[in-house]
C-alpha atoms as a printed R data frame, in Angstrom:
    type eleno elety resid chain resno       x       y       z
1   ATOM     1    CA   UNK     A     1 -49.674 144.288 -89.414
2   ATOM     2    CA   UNK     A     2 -49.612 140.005 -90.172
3   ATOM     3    CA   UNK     A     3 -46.930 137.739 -90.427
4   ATOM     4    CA   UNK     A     4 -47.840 138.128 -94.428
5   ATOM     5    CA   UNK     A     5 -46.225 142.065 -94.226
6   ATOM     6    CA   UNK     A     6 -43.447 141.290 -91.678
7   ATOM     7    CA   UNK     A     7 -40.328 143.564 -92.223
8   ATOM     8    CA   UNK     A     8 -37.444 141.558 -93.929
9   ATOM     9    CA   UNK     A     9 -35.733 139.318 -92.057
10  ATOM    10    CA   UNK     A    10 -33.686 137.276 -90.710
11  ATOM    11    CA   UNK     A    11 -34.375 139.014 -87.102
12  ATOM    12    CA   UNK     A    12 -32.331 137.708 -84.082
13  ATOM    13    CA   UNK     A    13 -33.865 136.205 -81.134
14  ATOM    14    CA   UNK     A    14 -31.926 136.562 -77.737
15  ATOM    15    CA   UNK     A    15 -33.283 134.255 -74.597
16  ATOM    16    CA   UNK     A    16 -32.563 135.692 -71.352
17  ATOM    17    CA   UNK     A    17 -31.480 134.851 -68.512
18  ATOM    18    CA   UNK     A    18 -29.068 132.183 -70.520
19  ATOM    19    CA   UNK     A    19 -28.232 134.694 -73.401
20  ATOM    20    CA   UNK     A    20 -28.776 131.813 -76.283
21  ATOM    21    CA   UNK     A    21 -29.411 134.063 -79.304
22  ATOM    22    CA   UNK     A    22 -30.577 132.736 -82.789
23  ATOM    23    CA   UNK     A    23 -32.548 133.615 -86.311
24  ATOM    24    CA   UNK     A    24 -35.584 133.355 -87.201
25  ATOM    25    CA   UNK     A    25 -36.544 133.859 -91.271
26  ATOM    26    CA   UNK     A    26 -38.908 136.107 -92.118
27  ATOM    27    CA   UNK     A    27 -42.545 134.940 -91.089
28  ATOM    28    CA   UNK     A    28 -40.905 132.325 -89.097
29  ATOM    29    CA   UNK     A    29 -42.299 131.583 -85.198
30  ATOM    30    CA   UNK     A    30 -39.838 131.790 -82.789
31  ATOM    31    CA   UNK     A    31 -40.546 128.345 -81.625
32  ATOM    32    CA   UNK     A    32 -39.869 126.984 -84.598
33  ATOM    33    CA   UNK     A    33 -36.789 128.811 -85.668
34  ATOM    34    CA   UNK     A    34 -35.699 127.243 -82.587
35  ATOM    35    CA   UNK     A    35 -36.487 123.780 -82.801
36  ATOM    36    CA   UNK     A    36 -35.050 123.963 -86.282
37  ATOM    37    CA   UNK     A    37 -31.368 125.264 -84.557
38  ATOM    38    CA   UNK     A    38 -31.694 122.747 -81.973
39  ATOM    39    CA   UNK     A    39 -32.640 125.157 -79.269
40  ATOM    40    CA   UNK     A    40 -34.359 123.631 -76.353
41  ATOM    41    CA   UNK     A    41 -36.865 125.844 -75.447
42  ATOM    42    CA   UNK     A    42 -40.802 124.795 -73.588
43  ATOM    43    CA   UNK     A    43 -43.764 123.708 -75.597
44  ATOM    44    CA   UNK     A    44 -46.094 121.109 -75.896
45  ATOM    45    CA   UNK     A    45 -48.851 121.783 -78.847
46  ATOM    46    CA   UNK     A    46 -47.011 124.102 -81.302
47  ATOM    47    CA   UNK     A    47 -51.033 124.947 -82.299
48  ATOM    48    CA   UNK     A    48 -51.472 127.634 -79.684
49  ATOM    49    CA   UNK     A    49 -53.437 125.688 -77.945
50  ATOM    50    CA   UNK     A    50 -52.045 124.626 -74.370
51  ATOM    51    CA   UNK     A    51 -49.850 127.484 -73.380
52  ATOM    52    CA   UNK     A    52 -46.685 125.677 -72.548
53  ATOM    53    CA   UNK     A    53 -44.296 128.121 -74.666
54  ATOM    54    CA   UNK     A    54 -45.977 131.133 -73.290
55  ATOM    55    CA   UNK     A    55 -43.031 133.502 -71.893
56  ATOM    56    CA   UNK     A    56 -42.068 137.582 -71.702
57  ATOM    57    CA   UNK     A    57 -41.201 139.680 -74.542
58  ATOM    58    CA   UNK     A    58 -38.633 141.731 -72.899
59  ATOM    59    CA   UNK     A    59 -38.188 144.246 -76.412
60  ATOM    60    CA   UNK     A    60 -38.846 143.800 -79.619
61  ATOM    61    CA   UNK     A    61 -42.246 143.406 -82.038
62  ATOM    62    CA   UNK     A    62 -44.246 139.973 -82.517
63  ATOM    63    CA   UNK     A    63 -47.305 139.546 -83.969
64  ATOM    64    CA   UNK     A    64 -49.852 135.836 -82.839
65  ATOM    65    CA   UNK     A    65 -50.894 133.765 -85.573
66  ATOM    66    CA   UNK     A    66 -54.445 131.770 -84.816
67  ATOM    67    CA   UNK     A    67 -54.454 130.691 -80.627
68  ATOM    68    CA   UNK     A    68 -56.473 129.972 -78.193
69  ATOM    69    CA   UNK     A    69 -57.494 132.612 -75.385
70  ATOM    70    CA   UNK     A    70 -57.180 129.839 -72.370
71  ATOM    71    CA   UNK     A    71 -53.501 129.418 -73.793
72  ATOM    72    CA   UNK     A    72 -52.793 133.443 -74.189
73  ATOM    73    CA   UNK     A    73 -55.397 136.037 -73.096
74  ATOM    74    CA   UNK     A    74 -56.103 139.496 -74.177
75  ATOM    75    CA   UNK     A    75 -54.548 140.535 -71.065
76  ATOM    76    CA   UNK     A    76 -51.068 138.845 -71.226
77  ATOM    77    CA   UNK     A    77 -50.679 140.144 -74.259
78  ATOM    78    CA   UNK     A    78 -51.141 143.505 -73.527
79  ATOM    79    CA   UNK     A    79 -48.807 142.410 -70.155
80  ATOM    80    CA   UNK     A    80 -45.998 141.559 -72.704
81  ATOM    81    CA   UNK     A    81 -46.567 137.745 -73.046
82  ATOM    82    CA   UNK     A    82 -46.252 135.783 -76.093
83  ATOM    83    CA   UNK     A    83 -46.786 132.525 -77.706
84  ATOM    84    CA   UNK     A    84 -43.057 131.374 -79.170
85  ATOM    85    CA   UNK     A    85 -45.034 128.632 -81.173
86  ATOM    86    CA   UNK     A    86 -47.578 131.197 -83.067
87  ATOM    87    CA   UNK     A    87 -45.644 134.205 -82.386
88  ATOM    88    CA   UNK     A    88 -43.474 136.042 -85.678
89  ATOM    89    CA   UNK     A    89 -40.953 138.492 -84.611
90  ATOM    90    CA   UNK     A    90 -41.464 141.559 -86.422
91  ATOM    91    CA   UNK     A    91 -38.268 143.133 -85.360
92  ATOM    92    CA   UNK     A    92 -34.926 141.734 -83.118
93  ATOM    93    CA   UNK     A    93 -36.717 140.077 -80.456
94  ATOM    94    CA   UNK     A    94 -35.413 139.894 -76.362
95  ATOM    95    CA   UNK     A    95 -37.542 136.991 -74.567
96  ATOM    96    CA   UNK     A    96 -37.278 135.630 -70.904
97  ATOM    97    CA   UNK     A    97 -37.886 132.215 -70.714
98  ATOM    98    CA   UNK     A    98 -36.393 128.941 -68.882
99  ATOM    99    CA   UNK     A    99 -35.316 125.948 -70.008
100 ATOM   100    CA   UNK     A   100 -32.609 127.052 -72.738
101 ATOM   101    CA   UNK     A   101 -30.002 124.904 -73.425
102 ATOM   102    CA   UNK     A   102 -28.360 122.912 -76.406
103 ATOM   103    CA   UNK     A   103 -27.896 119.813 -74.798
104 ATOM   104    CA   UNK     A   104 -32.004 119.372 -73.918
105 ATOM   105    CA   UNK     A   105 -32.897 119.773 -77.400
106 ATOM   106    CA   UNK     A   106 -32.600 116.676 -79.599
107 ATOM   107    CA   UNK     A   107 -32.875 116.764 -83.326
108 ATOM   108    CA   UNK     A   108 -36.303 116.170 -84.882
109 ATOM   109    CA   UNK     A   109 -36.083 114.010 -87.873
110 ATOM   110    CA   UNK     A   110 -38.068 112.201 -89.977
111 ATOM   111    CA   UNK     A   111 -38.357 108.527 -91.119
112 ATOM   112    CA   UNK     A   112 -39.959 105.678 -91.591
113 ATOM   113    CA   UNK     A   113 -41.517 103.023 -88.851
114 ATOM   114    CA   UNK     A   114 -43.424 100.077 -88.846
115 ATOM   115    CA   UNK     A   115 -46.016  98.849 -86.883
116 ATOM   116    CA   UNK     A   116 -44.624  95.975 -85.246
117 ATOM   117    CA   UNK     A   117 -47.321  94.879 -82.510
118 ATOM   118    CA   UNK     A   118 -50.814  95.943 -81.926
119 ATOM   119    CA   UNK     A   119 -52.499  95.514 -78.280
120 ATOM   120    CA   UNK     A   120 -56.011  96.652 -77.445
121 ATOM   121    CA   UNK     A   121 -55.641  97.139 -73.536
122 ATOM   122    CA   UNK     A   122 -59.149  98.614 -72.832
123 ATOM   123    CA   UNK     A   123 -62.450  98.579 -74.974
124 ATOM   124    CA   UNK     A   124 -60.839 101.983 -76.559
125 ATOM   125    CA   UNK     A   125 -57.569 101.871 -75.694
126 ATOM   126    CA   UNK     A   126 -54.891 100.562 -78.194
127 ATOM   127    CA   UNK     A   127 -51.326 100.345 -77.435
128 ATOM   128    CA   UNK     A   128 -49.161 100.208 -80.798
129 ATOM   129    CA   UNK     A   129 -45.393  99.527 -80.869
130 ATOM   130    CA   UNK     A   130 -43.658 101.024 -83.654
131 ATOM   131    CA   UNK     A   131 -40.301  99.546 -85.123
132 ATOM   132    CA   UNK     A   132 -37.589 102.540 -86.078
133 ATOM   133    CA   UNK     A   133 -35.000 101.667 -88.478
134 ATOM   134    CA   UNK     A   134 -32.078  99.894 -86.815
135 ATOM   135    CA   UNK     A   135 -29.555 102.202 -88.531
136 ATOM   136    CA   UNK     A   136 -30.974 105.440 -87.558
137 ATOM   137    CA   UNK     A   137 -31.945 105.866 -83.614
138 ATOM   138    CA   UNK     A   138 -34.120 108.222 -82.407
139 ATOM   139    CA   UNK     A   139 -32.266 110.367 -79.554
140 ATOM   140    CA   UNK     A   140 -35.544 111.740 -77.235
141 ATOM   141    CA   UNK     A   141 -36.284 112.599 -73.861
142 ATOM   142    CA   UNK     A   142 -38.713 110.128 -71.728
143 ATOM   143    CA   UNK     A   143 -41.755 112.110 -72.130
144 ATOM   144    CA   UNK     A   144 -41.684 113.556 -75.774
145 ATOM   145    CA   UNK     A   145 -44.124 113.020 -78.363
146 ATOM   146    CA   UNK     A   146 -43.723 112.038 -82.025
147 ATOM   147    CA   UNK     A   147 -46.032 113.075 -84.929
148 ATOM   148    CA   UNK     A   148 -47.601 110.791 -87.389
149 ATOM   149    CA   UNK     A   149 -47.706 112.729 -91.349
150 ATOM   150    CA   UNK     A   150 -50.746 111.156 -92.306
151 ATOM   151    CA   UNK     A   151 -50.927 111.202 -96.516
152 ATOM   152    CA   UNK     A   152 -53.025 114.141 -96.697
153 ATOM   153    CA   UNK     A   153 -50.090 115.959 -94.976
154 ATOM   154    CA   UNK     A   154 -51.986 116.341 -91.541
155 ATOM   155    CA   UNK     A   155 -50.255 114.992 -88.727
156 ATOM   156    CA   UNK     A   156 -51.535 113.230 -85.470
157 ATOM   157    CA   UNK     A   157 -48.965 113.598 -82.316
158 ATOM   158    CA   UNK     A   158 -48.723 110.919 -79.576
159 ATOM   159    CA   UNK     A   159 -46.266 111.000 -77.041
160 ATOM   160    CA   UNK     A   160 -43.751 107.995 -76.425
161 ATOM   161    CA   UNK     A   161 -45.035 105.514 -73.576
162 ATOM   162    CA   UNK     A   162 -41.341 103.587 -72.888
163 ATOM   163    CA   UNK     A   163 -38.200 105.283 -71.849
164 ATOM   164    CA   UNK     A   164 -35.069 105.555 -74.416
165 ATOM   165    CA   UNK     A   165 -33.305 102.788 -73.347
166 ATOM   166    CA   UNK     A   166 -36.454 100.446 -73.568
167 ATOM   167    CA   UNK     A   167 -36.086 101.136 -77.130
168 ATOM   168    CA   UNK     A   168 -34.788 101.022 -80.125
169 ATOM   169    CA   UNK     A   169 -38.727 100.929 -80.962
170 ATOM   170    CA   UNK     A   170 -41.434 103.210 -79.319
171 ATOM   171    CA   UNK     A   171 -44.663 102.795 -77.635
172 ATOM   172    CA   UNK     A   172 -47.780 104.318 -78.269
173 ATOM   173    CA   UNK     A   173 -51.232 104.521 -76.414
174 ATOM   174    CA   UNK     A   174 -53.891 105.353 -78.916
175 ATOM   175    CA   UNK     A   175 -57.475 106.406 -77.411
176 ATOM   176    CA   UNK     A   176 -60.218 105.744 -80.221
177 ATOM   177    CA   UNK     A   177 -62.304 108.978 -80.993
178 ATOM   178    CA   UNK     A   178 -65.135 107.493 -83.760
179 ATOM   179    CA   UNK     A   179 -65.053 109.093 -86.957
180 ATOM   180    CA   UNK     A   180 -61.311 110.137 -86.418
181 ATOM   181    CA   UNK     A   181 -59.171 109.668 -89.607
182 ATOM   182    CA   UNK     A   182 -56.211 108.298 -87.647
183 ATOM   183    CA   UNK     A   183 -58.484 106.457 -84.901
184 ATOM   184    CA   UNK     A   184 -60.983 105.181 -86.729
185 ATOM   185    CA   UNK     A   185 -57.710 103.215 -88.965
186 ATOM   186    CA   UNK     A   186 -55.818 102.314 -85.988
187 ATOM   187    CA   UNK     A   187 -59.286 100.108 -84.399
188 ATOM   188    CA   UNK     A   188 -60.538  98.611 -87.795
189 ATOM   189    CA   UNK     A   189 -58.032  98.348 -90.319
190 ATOM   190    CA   UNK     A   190 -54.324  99.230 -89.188
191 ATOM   191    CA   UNK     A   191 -51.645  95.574 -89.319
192 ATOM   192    CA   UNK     A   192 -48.547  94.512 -88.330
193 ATOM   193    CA   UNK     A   193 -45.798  95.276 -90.898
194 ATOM   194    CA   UNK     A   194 -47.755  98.554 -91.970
195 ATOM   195    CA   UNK     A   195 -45.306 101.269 -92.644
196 ATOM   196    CA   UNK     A   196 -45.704 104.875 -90.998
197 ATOM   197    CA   UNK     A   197 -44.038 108.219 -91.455
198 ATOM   198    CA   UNK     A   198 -42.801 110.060 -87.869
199 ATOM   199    CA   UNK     A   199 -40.941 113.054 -86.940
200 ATOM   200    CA   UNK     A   200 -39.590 114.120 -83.415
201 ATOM   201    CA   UNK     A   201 -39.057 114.281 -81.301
202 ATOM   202    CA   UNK     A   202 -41.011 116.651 -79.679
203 ATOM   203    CA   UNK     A   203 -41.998 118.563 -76.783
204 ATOM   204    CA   UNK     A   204 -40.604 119.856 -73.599
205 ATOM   205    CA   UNK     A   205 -42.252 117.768 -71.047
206 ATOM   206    CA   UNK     A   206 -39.716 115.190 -69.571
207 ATOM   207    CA   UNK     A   207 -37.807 114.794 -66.234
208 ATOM   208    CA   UNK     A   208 -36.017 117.419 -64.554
209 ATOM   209    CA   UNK     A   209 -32.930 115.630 -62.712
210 ATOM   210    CA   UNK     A   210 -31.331 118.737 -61.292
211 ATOM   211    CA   UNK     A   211 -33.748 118.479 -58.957
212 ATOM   212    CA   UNK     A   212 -34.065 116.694 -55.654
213 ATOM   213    CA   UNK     A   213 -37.974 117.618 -54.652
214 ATOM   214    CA   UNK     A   214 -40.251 115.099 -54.337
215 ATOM   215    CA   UNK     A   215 -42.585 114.783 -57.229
216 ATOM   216    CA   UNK     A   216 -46.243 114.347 -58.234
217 ATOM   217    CA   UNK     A   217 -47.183 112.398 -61.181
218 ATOM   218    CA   UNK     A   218 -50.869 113.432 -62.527
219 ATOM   219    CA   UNK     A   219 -52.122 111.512 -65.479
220 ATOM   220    CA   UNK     A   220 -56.013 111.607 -67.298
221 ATOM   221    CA   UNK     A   221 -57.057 108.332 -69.901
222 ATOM   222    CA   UNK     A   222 -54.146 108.164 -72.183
223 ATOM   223    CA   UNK     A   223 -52.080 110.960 -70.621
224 ATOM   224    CA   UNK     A   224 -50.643 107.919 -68.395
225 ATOM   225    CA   UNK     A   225 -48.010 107.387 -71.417
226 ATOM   226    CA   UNK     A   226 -45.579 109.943 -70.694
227 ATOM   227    CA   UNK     A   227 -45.649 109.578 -66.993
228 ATOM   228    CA   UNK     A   228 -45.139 105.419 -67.733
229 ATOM   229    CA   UNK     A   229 -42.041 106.811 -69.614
230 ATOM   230    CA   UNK     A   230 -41.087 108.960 -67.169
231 ATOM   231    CA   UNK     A   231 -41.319 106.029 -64.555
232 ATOM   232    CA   UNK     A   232 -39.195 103.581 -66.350
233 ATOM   233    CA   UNK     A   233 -36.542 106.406 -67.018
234 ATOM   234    CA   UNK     A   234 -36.641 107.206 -63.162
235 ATOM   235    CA   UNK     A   235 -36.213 103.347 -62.360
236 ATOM   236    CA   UNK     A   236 -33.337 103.153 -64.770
237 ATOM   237    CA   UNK     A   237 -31.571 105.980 -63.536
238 ATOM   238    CA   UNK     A   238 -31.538 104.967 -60.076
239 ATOM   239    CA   UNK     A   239 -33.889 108.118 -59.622
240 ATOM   240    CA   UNK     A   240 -34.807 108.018 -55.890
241 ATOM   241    CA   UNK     A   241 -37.226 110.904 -55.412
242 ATOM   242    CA   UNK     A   242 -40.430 110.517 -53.692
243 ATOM   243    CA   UNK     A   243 -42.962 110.086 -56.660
244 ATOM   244    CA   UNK     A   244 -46.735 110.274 -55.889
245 ATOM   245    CA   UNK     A   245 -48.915 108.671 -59.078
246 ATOM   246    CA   UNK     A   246 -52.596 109.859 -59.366
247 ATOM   247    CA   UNK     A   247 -53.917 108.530 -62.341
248 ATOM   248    CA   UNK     A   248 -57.804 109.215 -63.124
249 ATOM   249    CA   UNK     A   249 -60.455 107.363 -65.261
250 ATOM   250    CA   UNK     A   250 -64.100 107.604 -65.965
251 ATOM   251    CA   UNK     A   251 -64.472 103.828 -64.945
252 ATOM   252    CA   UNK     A   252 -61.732 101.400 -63.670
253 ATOM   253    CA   UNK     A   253 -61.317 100.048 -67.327
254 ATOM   254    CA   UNK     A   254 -59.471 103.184 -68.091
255 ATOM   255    CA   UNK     A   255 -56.844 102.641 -66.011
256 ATOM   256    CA   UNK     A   256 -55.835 100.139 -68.691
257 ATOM   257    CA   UNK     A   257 -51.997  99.289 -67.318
258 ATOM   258    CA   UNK     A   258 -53.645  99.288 -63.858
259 ATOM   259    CA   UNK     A   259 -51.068  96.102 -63.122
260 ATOM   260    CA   UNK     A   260 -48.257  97.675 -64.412
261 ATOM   261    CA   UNK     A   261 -48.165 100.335 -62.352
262 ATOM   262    CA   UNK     A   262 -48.936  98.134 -59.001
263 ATOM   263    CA   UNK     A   263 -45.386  96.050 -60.483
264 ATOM   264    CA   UNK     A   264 -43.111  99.506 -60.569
265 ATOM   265    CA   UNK     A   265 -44.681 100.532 -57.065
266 ATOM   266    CA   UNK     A   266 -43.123  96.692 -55.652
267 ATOM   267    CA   UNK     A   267 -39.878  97.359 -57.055
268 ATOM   268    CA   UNK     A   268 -39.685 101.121 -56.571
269 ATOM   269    CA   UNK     A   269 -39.893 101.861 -52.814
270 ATOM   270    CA   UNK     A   270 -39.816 105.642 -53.733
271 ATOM   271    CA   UNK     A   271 -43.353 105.467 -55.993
272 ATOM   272    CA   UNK     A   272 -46.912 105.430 -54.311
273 ATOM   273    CA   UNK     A   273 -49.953 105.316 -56.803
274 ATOM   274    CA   UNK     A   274 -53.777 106.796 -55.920
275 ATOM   275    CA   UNK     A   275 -55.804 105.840 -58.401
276 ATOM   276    CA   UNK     A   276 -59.034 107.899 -59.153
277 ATOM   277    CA   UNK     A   277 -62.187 107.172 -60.831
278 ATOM   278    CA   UNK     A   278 -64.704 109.480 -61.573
279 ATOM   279    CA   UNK     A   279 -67.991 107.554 -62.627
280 ATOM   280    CA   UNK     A   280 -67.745 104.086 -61.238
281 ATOM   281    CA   UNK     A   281 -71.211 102.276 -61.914
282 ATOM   282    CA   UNK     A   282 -72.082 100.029 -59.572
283 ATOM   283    CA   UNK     A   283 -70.749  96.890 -61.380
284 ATOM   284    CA   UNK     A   284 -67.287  98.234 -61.033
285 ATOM   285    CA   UNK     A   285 -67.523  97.454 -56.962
286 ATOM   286    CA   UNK     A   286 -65.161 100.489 -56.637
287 ATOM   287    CA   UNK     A   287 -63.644 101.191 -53.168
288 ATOM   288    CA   UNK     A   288 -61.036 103.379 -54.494
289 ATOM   289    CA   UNK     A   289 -60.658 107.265 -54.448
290 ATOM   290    CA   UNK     A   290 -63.408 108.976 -56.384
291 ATOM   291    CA   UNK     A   291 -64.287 112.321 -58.124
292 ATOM   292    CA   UNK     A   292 -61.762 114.382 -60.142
293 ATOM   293    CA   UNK     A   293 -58.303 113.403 -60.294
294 ATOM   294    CA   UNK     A   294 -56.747 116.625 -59.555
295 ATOM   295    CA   UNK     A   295 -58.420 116.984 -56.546
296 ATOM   296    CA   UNK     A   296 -57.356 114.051 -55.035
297 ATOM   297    CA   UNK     A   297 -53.732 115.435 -55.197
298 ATOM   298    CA   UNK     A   298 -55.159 118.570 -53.310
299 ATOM   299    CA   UNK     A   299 -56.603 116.506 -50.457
300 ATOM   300    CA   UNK     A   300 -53.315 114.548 -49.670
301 ATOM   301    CA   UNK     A   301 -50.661 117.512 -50.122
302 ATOM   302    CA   UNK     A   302 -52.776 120.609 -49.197
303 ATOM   303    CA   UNK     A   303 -48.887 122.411 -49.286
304 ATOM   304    CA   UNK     A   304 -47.151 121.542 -52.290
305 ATOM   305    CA   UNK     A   305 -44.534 124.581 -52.041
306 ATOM   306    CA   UNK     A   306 -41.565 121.499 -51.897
307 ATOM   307    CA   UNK     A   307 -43.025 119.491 -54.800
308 ATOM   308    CA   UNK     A   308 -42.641 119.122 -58.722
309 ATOM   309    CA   UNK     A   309 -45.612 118.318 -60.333
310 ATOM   310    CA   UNK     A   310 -45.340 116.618 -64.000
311 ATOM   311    CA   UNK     A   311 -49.034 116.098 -65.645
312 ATOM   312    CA   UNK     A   312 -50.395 115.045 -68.717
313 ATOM   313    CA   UNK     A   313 -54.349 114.027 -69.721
314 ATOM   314    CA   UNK     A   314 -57.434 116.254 -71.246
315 ATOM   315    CA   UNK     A   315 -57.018 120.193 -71.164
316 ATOM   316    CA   UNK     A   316 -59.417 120.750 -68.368
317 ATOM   317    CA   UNK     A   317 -57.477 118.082 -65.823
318 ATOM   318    CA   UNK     A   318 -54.132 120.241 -66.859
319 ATOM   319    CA   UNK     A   319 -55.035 123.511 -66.760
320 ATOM   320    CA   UNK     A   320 -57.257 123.231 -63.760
321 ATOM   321    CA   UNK     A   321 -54.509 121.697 -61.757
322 ATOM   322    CA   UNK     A   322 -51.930 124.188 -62.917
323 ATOM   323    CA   UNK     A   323 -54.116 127.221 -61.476
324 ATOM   324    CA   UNK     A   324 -55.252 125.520 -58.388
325 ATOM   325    CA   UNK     A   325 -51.979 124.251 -57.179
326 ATOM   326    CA   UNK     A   326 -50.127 127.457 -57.472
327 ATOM   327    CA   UNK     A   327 -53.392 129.735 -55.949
328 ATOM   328    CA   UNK     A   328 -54.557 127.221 -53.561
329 ATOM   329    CA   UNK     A   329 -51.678 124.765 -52.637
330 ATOM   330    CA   UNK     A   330 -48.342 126.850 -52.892
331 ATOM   331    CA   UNK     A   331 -47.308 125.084 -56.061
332 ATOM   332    CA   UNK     A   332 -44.459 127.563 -57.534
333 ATOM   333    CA   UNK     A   333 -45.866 128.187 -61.033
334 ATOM   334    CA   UNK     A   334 -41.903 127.193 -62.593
335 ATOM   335    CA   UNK     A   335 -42.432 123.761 -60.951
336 ATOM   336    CA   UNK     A   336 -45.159 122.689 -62.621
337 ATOM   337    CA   UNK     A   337 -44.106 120.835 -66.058
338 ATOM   338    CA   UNK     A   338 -47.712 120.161 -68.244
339 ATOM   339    CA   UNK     A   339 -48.116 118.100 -71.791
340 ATOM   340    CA   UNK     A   340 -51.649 119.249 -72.377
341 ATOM   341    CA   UNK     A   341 -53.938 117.323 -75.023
342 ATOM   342    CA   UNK     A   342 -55.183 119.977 -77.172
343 ATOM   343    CA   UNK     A   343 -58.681 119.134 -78.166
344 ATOM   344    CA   UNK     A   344 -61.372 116.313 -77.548
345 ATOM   345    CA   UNK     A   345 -61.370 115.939 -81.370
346 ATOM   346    CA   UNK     A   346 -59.008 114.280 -83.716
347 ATOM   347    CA   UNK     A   347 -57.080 117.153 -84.678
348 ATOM   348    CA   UNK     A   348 -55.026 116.705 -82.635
349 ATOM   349    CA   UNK     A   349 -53.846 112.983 -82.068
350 ATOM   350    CA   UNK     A   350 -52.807 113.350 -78.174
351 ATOM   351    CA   UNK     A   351 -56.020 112.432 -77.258
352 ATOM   352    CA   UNK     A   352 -57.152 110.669 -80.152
């Protein structure tokens, strides 16, 4: 059976342990019956991709649209895992998953923005600040994303790089990828004043303040940009939790708000920062941590069974940090809160 030959809907959708319940249409995914209802529930791609939304079918019948094994293997499925984002209920549909509530979900909306500054902060790095209309504020969590519908209809996703109240604009950090569409236009011909189309916002990947563990911050390249969102929001909270930042480039030029992040850790007693570069050549005269990023965090908290770990950059930084730290380091797998890039390609715009 495929979505195409699904019985008739509406089918209902019940979340435990909260007990939310809502539709979905016929041929709908759960995830996005949900997001469309205003039901907060975890994801990151929505592509079936990274594996965020990934939860237990307690009863019921869904059939996966198109996904990626690394995000939902052979043997989950048979285990009784789904995919909420690719997943269409066949029948009524029981899940277990966390994170349910009204009050985290925001509404995604659409309008239009404009492209009020336009920064190049590394050789390929460009950092884009997008005016919203003054009349109609975005509501969003420090660490969601917005998407970009491009003309053709496709979309390009980038998550937000300043915290609400540094708003009512957003900020963006755009990583060229030659010959992408959206890339390629950002680096040679994008101005001030040009208009764009968004909608979010998106994503599940943003601080959780019921907590009083100490955290880790991992970012990769241009995964920094929810974590500097994430930073500001803890600084304007009054957030005092131990926060350890290990942010990794190729070459010190990556860490392209290198500065920034040395101001926060003066007037943040609570914030470290281990930067980590991977290929220094020896013109960079690095003395700094080197080799992969993830590691580094293993080498200074070996036990990690007390911590929260929030981390964003390229799919193999995430997902080989979410596997290691809960088999080698103690991590509980429920503390660790990922916004995975999807692809090295300009599919999809997280990385691009």
């Amino acid at each position: 059976m495929t979505a195409a030959t699904a019985g008739a809907g509406p089918f209902q959708i019940t979340v435990q342990p909260s007990g939310r319940a809502f539709s979905a249409h016929e041929g709908e995914p759960i995830l996005q019956a949900a997001i469309r209802q205003g039901i907060g529930m975890p994801y990151g791609c929505k592509d079936g991709a990274c594996g965020s939304c990934k939860c237990r079918k307690l009863e019921g019948s869904v059939v996966h649209g198109v996904h990626q094994a690394k995000a939902l293997s052979a043997e989950e499925e048979a285990a009784g895992y789904i995919l909420t984002c690719c997943g269409v209920p066949q029948t009524d549909v029981v899940i277990e998953s966390r994170q349910v509530t009204d009050e985290s979900a925001y509404p995604v909306r659409k309008m239009p923005s404009r492209v009020s500054t336009l920064e190049k902060v590394s050789p390929d790095v460009m950092v884009i600040k997008l005016q919203l209309p003054a009349n109609d504020t975005m509501r969003y969590h420090a660490g969601q994303y917005v998407e970009f519908i491009l003309r053709d209809g496709s979309r390009r996703s980038y998550s937000m790089a300043n915290a609400p109240h540094n708003g009512p604009g957003v900020e963006l950090h755009v990583r060229h990828m030659p010959g992408g569409k959206f890339t390629d236009h950002v680096f040679t011909a994008m101005k001030e004043k040009e208009i764009l189309r968004v909608e979010g916002p998106f994503g599940s990947f943003y601080l959780r303040e019921d907590s009083a563990k100490p955290m880790v911050l991992l970012a990769s390249g241009t995964g920094f940009a929810p974590i500097k969102a994430l930073i500001e929001h803890m600084q304007f909270k009054g957030i005092t939790r131990d926060a350890t930042l290990y942010w990794g480039g190729r070459r010190p030029v990556d860490l392209y708000m290198d500065e920034w992040v040395r101001a926060k850790c003066a007037e943040m007693p609570q914030l470290k920062y281990v930067p980590v570069i991977s290929n220094a050549l020896p013109e960079d005269n690095w003395t700094g941590r080197t080799g992969f990023v993830h590691k580094a965090v293993m080498e200074d908290f070996p036990d990690l069974s007390g911590h929260q770990v929030y981390a964003c950059g390229a799919p193999v930084v995430v997902d080989s940090a979410r596997a290691e730290y809960s088999a080698l380091c103690k991590l509980p797998p429920e503390e660790f809160y990922a916004d995975s890039f999807t692809s090295e390609a300009d599919k999809h715009g997280k990385v691009a």
